[in-house]
N, C-alpha and C positions, 0 to 999 in steps of 0.2 A: 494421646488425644481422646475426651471423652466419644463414647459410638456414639450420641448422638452430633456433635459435633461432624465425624468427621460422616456419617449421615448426609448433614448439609450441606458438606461438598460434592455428594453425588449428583448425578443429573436424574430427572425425573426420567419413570420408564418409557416415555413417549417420546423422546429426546434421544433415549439409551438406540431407542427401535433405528434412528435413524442413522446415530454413531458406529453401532453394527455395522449398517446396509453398506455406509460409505467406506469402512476398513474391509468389510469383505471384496468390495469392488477392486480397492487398491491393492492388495494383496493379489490376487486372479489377475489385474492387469499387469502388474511386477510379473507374473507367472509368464506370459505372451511377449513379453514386451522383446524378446531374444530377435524374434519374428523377421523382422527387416534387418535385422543386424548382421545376421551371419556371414554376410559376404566380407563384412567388416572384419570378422574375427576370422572366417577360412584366410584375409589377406594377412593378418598380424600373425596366425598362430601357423600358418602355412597347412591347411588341411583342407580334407574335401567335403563330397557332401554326403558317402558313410560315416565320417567321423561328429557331422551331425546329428543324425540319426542316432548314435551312441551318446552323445549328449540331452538330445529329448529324452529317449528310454532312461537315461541317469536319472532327468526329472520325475519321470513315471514308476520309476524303482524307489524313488522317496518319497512318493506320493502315497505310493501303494501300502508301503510300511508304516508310514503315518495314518494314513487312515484305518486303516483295518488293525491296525496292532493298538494303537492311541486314542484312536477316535472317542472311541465309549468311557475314556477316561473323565469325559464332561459330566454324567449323569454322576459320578460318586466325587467329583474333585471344583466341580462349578464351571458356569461355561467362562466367565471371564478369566479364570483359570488356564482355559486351556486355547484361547483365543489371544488372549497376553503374551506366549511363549511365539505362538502362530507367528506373530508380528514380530518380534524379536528374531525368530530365525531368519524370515526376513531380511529384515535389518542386517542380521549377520554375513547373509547370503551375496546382498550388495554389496558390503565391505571388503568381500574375499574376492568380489571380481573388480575392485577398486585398486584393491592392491597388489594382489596377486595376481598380475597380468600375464596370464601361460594357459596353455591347455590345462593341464592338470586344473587350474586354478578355476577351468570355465566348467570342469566336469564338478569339483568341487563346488560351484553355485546352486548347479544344476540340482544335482541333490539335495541341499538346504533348502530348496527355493522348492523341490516336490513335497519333504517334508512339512513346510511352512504353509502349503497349499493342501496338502490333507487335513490336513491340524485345522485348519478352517473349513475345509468344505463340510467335513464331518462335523463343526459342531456349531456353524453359524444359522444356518436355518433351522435350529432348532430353538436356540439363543433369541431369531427374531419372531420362533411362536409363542417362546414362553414370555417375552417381554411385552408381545400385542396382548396377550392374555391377563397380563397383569394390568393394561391401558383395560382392555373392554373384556371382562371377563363372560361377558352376556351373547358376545358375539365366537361364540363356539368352534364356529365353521365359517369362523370369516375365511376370503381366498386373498387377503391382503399380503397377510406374512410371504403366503409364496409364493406372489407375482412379485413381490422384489427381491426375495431372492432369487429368482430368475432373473433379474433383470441387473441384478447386484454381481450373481455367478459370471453366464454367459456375457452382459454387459461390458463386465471387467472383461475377460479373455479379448472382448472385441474392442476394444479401449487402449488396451497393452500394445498392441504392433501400431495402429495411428499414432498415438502418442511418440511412440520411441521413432516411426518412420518421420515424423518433424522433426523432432531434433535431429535425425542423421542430414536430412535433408539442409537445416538451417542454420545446426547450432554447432560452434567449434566444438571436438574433440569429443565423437559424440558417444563414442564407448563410454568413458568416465561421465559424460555430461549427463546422459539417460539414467545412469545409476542414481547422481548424485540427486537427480529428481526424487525417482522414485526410492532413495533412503529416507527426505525429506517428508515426502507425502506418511509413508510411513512410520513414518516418529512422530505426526503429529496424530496420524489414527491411534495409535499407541497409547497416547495422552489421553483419546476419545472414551478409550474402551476402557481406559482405567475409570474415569469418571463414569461409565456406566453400572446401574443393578446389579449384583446376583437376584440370578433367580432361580435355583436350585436352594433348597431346605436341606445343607451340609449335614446337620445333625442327625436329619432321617435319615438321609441317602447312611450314613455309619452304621445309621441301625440294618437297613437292607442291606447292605454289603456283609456284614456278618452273618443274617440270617439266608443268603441268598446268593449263590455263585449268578454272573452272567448272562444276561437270554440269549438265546440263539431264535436264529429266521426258521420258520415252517411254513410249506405250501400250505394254503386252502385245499382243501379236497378237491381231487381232480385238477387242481391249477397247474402239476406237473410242466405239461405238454407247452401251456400257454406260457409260462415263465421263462422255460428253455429257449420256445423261441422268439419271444422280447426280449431275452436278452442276448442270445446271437444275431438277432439284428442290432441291435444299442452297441455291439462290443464293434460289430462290421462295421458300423457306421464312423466311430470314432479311429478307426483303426486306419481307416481311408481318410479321415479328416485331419486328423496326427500327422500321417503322409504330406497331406497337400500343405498344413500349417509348417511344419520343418524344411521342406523344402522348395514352399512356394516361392521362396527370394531365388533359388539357383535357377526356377523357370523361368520366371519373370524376365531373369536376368539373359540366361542362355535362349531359352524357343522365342520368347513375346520380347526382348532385343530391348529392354525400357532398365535405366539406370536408377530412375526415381528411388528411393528407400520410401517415400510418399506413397508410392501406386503398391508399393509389396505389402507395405501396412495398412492400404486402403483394403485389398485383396482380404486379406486377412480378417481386419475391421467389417467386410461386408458377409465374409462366412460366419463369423462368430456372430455379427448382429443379429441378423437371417435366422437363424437357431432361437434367439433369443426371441423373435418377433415369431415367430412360428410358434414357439410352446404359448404367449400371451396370449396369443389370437387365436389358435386354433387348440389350446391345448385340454377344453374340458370336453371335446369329444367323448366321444364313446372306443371305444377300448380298439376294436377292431376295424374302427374307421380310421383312426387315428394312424393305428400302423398302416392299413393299405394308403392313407393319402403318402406319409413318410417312405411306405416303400416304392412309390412309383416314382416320387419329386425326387429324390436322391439320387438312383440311375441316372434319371433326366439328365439332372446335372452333373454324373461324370462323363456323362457321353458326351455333353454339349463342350467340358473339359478340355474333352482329349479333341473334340473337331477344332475348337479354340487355337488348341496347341499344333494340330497337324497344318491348319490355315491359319496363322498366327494374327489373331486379332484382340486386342488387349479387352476392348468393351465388351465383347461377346464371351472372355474370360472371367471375365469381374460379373457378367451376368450367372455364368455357367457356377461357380463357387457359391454365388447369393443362392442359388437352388441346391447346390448340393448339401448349403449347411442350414438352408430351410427344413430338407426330408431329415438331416441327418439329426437336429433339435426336435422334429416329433418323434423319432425313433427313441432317443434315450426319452423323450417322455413317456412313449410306449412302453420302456423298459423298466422303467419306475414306477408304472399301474399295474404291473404285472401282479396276481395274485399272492400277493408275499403277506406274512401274517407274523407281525413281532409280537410275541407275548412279554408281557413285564409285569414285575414286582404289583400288586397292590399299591395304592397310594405312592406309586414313584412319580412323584411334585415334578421331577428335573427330566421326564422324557417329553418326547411329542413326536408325534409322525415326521418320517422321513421325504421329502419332499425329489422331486427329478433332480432338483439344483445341487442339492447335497449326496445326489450321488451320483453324479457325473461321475464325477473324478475316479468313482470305485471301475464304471464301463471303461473309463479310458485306460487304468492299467492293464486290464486284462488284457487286449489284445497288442501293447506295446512291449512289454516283456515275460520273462516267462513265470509271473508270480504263479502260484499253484493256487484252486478257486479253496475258498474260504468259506464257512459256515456261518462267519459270525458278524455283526454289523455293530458299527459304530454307535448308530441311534437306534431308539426304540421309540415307539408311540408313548403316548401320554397315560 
């Protein structure tokens, strides 16, 4: 096919921007969406709620390797490159819990499904700055790109358990049925993102790859102090909310007495929202407000948790989580302003700032297994 041809089968970049937004949402929800299900699979697969918890961490062991080992593969290989495969693991991930119905087979998603969710966190928000920049190249420091990728990120995570807790709630056979949604939603983002721009310059990125090993992250002078601790709070934060998202179905079910799969993915749906409505709204603070608002709202709301759970009241629980993943969303914002300093190549067309949304994922492995900390980052600035 001649390139201009097949040219005209691309979608325009302002089109491309929004094809992104919605496959990264689906993908991050496919991520969550296990959330209300577990009771379903501890009954089929006959396990408890450690063997949960080894299946999250499976997730966060393939996330971890994904992003931090792959991630930076966008800037020399193209984002739709590395966004195409994202969705495809995907894909693959539900298939293996389609057919392969066993533990093995659930541990085996688990890890597809971290991998396929690095793979995008790492190189989707960078994907929707380079493609807004190719729509308005005039607007420099628009905050557009990465208010939806926040809201594309966290959005999705909070999106995943509501969804999947309807269908256990409504729809027959809801192990298969949740999948076969979310294989579907994803084949057709798949379709999306093919029809989307490159927007990396391949040919240069060749030239700098030869003339140029990798960048690595450097403090700002004296940011030492303040980086360490944004990000022991960002890594705390998530480490407790990993907690309450894997095993908020066994509470719900055991302390708060409520069968619903509806209320555990509502639970779920209003901590991830929470996070997500936190960074929008509060998130262009100032550096050190930001974290003391995060670091007060968070406690709040494990305390208000656990009073929840000692006096079992469902609404006061459903409140107490909407707070805890309010602080716990300004924290990894915090942890993402932290004075970090990517240097890049001259004229590298294919980076751009790293945004909180795209690196979630990196706080959340940290403190769910024992990856060792890393030097190097998936994206770089522009």
């Amino acid at each position: 096919m001649p390139p201009r041809a097949a040219a005209r089968r691309r979608a325009s970049h302002a089109t491309g921007f929004w094809f992104v937004a919605v496959a990264f949402t689906v993908l991050m929800a496919f991520g969550t969406a296990p959330t209300p299900l577990w009771p379903l699979y501890e009954a089929r697969d006959h396990f408890g709620a450690t063997t949960v918890t080894v299946a999250y961490a499976s997730m966060v062991v393939g996330a971890t390797g994904a992003f931090l080992g792959l991630g930076h593969l966008s800037d020399r290989l193209g984002r739709r490159r590395i966004i195409v495969p994202a969705l495809l693991v995907g894909i693959v991930a539900s298939l293996v819990l389609i057919v392969w119905r066993d533990l093995p087979g659930l541990i085996a998603d688990r890890i597809l499904n971290g991998v396929g969710l690095g793979l995008m966190a790492s190189t989707a928000t960078t994907y929707l700055h380079d493609l807004h920049h190719e729509v308005r190249p005039e607007r420099t420091g628009s905050v557009l790109p990465g208010l939806v990728a926040t809201a594309a990120n966290l959005g999705g995570l909070a999106s995943g358990p509501l969804i999947a807790g309807a269908v256990a709630e409504w729809l027959p056979a809801p192990l298969i049925t949740a999948q076969v949604i979310f294989t579907l939603a994803m084949a057709v983002c798949l379709a999306l993102v093919l029809c989307t721009p490159e927007t990396v310059d391949l040919d240069l990125d060749l030239e700098l790859r030869v003339a140029r090993p990798p960048s690595r992250f450097v403090l700002h002078p004296g940011g030492r102090r303040a980086f360490g601790a944004a990000g022991a709070l960002g890594a705390f934060a998530f480490a407790i909310l990993g907690l309450i998202s894997s095993l908020g179905a066994s509470v719900l079910h055991g302390s708060l007495h409520t069968d619903s799969h509806l209320v555990v993915g509502l639970a779920a749906f209003l901590m991830f929202g929470s996070a997500a409505a936190a960074q929008l709204v509060l998130g262009r603070l100032p550096l050190p407000r930001l974290l003391t608002v995060g670091a007060v709202v968070f406690p709040v709301g494990l305390v208000l948790c656990a009073v929840a759970l000692h006096h079992p009241s469902l609404w006061f629980y459903l409140v107490a989580v909407s707070l805890s993943g309010a602080g716990s969303g300004l924290l990894f914002k915090g942890a993402s302003n932290a004075p970090v300093q990517w240097p890049s190549p001259p004229h590298a067309r294919g980076s751009s700032p790293c945004s909180s949304s795209s690196r979630t994922w990196e706080w959340a492995c940290r403190p769910s297994c024992s990856a060792s900390p890393c030097g190097t980052s998936p994206c770089r600035p522009r």
